[in-house]
N, CA, C and O of each residue as an XYZ file, in Angstrom:
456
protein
N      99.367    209.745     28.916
C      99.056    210.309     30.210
C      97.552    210.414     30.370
O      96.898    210.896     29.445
N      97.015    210.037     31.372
C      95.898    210.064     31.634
C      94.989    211.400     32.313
O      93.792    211.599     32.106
N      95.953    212.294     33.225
C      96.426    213.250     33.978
C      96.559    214.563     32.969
O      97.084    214.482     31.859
N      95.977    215.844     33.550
C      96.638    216.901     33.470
C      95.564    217.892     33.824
O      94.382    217.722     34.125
N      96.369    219.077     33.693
C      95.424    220.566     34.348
C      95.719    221.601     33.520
O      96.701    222.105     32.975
N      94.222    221.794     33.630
C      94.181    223.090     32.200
C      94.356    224.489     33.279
O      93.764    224.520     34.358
N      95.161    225.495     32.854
C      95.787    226.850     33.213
C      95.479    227.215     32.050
O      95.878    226.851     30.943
N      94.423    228.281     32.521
C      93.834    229.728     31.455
C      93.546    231.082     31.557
O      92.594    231.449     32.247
N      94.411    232.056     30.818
C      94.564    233.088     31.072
C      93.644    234.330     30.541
O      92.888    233.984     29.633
N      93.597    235.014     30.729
C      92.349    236.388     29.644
C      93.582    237.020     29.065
O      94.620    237.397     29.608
N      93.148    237.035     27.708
C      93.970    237.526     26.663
C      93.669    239.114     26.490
O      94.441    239.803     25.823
N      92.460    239.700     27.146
C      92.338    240.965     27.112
C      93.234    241.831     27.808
O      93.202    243.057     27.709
N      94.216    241.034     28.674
C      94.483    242.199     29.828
C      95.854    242.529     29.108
O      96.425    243.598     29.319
N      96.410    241.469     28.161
C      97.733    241.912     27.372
C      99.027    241.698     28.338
O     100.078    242.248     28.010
N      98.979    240.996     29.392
C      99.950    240.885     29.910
C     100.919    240.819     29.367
O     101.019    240.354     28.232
N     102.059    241.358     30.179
C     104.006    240.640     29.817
C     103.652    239.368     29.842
O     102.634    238.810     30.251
N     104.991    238.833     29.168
C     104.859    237.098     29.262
C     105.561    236.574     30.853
O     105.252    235.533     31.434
N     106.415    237.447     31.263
C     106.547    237.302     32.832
C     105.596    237.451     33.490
O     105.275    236.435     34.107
N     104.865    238.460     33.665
C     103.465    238.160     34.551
C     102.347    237.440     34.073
O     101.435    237.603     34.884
N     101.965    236.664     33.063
C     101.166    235.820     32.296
C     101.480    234.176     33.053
O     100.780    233.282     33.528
N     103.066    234.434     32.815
C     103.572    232.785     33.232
C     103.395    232.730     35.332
O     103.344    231.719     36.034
N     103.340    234.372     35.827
C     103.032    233.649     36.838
C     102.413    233.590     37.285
O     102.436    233.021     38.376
N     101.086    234.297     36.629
C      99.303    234.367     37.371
C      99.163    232.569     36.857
O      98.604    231.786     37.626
N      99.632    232.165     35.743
C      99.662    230.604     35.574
C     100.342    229.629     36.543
O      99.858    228.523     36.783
N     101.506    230.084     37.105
C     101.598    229.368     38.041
C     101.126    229.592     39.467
O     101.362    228.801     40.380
N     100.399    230.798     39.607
C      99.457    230.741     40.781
C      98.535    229.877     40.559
O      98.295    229.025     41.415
N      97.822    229.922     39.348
C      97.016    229.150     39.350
C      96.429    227.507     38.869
O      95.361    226.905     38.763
N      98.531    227.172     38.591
C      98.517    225.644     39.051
C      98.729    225.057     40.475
O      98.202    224.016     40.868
N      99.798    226.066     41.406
C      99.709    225.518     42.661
C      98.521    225.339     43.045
O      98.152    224.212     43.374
N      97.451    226.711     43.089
C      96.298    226.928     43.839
C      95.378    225.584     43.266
O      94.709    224.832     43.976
N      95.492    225.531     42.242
C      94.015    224.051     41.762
C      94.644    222.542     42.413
O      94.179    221.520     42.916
N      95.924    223.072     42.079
C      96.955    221.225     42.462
C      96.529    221.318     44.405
O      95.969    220.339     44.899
N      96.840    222.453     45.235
C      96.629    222.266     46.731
C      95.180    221.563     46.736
O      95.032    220.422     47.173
N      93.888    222.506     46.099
C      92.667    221.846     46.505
C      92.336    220.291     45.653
O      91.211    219.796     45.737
N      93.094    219.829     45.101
C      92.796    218.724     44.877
C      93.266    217.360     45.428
O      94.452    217.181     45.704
N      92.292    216.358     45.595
C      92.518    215.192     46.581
C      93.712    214.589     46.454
O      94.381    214.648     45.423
N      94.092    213.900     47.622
C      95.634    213.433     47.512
C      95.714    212.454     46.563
O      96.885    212.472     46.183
N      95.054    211.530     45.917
C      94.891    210.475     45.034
C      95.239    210.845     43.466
O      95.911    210.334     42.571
N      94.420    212.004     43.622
C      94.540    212.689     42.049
C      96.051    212.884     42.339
O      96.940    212.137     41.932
N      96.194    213.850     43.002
C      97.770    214.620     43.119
C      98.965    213.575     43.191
O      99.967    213.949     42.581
N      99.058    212.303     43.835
C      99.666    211.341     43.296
C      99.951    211.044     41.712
O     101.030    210.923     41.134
N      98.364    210.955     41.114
C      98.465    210.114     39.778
C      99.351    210.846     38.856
O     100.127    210.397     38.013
N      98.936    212.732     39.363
C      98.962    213.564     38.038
C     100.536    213.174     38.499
O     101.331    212.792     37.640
N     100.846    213.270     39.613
C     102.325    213.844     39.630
C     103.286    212.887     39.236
O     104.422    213.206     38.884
N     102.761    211.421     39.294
C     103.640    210.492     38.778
C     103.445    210.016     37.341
O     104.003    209.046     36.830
N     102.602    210.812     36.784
C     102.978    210.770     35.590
C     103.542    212.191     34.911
O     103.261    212.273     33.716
N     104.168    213.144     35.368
C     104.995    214.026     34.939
C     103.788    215.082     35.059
O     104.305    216.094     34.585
N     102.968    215.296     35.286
C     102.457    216.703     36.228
C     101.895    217.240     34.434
O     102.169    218.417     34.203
N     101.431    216.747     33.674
C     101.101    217.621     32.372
C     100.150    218.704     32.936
O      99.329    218.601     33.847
N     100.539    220.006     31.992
C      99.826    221.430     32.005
C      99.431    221.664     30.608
O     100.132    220.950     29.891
N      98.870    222.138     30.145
C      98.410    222.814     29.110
C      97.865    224.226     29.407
O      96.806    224.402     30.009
N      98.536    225.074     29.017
C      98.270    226.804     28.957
C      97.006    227.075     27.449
O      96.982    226.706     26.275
N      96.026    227.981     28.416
C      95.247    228.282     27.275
C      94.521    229.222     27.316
O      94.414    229.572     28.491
N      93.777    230.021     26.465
C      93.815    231.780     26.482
C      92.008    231.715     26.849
O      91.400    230.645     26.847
N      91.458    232.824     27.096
C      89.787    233.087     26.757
C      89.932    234.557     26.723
O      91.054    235.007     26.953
N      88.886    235.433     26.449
C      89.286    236.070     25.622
C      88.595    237.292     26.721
O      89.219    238.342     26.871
N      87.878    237.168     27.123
C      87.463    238.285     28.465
C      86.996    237.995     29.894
O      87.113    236.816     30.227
N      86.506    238.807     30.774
C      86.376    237.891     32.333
C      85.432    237.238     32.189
O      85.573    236.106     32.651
N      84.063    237.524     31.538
C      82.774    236.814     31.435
C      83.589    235.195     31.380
O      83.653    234.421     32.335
N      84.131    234.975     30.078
C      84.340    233.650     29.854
C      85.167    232.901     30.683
O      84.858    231.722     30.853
N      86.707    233.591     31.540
C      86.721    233.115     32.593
C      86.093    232.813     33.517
O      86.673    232.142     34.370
N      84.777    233.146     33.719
C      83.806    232.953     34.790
C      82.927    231.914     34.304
O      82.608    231.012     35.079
N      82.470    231.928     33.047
C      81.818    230.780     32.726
C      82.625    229.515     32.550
O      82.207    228.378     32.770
N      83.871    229.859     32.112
C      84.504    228.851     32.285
C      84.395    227.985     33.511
O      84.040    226.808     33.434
N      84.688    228.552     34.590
C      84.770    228.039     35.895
C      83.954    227.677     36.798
O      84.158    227.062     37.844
N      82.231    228.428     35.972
C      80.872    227.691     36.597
C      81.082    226.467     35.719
O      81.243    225.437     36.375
N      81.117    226.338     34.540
C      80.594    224.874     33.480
C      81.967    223.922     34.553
O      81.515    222.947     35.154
N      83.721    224.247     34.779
C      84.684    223.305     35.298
C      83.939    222.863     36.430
O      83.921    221.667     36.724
N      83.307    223.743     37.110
C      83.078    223.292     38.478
C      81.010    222.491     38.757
O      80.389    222.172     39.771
N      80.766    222.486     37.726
C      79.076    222.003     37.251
C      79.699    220.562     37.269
O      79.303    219.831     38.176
N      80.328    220.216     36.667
C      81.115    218.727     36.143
C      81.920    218.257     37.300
O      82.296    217.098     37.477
N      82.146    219.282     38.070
C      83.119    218.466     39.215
C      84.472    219.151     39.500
O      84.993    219.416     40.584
N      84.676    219.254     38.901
C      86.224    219.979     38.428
C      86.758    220.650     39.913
O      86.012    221.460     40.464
N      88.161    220.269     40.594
C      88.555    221.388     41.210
C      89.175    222.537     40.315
O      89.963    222.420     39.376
N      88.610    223.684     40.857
C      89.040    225.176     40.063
C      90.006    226.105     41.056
O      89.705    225.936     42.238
N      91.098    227.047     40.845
C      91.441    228.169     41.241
C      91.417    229.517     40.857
O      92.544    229.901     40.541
N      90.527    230.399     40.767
C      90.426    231.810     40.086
C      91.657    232.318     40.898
O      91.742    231.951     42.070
N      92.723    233.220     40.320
C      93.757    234.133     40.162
C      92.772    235.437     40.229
O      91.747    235.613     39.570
N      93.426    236.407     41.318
C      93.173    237.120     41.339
C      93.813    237.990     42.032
O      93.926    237.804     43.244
N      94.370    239.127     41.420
C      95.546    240.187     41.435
C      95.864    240.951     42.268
O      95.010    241.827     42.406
N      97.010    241.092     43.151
C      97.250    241.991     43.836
C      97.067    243.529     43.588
O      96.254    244.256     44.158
N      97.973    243.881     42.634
C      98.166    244.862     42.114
C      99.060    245.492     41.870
O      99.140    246.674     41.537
N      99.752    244.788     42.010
C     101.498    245.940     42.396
C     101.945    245.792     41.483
O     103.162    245.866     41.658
N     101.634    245.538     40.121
C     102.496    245.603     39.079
C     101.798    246.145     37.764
O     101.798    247.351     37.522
N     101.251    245.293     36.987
C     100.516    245.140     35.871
C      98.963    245.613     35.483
O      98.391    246.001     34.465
N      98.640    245.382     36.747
C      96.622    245.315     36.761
C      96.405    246.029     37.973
O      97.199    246.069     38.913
N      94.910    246.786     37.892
C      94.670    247.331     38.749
C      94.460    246.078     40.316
O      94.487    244.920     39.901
N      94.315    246.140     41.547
C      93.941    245.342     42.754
C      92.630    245.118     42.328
O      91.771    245.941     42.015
N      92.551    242.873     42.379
C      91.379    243.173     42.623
C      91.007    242.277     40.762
O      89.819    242.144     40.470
N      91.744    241.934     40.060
C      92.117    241.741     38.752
C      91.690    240.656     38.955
O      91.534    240.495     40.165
N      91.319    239.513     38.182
C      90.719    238.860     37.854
C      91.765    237.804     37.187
O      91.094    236.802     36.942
N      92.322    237.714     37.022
C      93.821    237.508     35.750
C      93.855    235.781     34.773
O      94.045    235.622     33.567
N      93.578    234.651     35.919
C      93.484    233.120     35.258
C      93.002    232.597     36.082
O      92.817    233.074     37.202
N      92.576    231.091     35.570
C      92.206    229.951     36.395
C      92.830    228.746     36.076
O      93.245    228.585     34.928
N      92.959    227.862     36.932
C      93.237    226.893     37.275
C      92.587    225.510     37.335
O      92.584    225.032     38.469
N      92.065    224.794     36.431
C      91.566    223.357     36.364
C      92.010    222.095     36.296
O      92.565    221.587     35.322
N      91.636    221.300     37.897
C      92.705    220.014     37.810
C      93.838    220.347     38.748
O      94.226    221.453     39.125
N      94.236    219.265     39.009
C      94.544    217.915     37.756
C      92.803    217.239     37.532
O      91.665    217.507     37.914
N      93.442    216.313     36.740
C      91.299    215.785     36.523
C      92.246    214.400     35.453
O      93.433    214.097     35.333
N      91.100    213.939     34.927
C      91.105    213.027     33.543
C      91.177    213.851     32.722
O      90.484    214.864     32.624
N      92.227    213.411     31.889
C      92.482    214.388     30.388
C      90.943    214.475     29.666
O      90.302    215.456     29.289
N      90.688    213.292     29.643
C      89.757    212.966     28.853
C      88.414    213.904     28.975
O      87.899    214.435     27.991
N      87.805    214.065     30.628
C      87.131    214.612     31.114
C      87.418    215.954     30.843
O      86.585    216.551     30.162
N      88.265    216.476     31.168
C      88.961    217.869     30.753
C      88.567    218.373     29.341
O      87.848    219.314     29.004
N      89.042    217.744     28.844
C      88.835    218.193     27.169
C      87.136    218.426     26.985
O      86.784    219.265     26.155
N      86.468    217.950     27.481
C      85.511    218.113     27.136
C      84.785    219.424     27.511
O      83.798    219.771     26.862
N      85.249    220.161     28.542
C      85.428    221.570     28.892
C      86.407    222.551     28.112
O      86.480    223.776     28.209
N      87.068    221.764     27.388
C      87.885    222.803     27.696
C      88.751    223.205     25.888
O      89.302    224.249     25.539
N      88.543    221.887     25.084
C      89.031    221.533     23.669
C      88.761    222.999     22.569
O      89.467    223.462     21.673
N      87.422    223.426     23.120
C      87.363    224.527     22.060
C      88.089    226.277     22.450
O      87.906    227.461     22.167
N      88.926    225.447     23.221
C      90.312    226.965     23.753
C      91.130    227.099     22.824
O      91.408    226.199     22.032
N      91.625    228.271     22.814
C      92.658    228.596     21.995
C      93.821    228.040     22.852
O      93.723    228.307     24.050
N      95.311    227.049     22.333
C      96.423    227.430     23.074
C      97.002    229.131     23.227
O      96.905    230.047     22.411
N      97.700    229.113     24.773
C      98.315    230.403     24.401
C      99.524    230.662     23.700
O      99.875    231.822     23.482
């Protein structure tokens, strides 16, 4: 696969694994909408790969997402209602891609999986 999108969460906030999996899927729809229809073709016909992966406080989600978006990268920051888990206003994952795997990794390889 040539295709995929990195989904990364902050491991500080300790989420449930129910609300973990769906600030992640907020923040694959949200990166997959802003990205061009061409990409969104490729990723999707080759089976839509995700890779889930942790950082460890908001700083690094944020740097994360200046260095994804320095390179090009479409990004989606997650950010929390409140009605459950986190205070309003939460900060929670982001969303990178779809993109080139290849390109990707190079942002993104020294993540922990979650």
């Amino acid at each position: 696969m040539e295709y995929k999108q990195c989904l990364i969460i902050r491991s500080d906030l300790r989420l449930t694994a129910g609300k973990a999996a769906v600030q992640l899927a907020h923040a694959a729809v949200s990166a997959y909408e802003r990205s061009d229809p061409a990409t969104k073709r490729r990723w999707f016909s080759e089976g839509q790969k995700k890779v889930a992966l942790k950082v460890p406080t908001l700083r690094d989600i944020y740097e994360l997402k200046s260095i994804a978006e320095a390179r090009g990268f479409i990004t989606a920051l997650v950010v929390d209602a409140g009605l459950t888990e986190v205070p309003p206003g939460t900060v929670t994952a982001l969303g990178i891609g779809p993109a080139k795997e290849s390109e990707l990794d190079k942002v993104t390889s020294d993540l922990k999986l979650l």
